[in-house]
N, C-alpha and C positions, 0 to 999 in steps of 0.2 A: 922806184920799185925794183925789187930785184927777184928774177924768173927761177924758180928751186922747180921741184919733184916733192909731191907729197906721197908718201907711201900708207899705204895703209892694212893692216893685216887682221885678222880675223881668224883664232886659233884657238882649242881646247885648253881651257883653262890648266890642269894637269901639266901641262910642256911648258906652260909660261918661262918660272925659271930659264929652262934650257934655251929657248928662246932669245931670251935677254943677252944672254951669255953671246951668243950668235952679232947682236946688236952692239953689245959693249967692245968684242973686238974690230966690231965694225970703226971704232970712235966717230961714233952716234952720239951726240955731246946730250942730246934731248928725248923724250918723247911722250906721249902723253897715253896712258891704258884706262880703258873703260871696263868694270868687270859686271859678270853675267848679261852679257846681249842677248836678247832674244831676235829669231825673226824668223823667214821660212822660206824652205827651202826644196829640194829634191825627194826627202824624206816629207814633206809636211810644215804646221806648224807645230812648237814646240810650246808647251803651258808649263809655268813655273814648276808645277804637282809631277807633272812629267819627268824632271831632270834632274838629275843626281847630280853630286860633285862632278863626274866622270866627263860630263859630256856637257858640262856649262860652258860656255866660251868667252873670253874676252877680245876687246877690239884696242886695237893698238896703232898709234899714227905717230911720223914722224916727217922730217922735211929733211933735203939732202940736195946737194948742187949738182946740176945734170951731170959731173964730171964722177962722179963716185956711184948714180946709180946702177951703174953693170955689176959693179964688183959689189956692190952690196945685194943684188939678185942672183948671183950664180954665188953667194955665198948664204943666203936662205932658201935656195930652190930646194936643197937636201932635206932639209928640216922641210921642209910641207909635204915632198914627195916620201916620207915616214912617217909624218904624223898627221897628215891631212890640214886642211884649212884653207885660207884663197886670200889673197893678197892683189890690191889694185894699185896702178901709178897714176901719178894726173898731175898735170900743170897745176904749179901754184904762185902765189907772189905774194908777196912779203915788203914791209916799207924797209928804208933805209934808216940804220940807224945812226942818231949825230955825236 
């Protein structure tokens, strides 16, 4: 088993794009997006009937070797502190591959 950092973000659908952009010069080789997440939060819960494009969100995860997570968070902090959203770190682990 080998011990990575799974990231995980959660952003207005609308930024995606630029988002990516953020990740791909990361060389972020992978990741995997879930689009329109629902859940609830500070504002409420949110019903399908309720949300426009504008404000539907996707959920985005990736994995990255404890050695690159700083530089890949002081390089999306920008991007959430203008567009909003919330991002989590957590141990994760991964088999080896032969």
């Amino acid at each position: 088993m080998i011990k990575v950092k799974k990231l995980e973000f959660i952003i207005y659908k609308p930024h995606l794009s630029k988002f990516l952009e953020i990740l791909d010069k990361q060389s972020i080789s992978g990741y995997t997006i879930i689009n329109d997440v629902l859940g609830k939060g500070s504002t409420g819960v949110l019903s399908w009937s309720e949300v426009t494009d504008s404000f539907k969100k996707v959920y985005i995860f990736t994995l990255c070797e404890e050695e690159k997570l700083k530089e890949i968070i002081d390089n999306v902090n920008p991007f959430f502190k203008k567009f909003g959203g919330i991002f989590f770190v957590t141990d994760s682990y991964i088999s080896e591959r032969k």
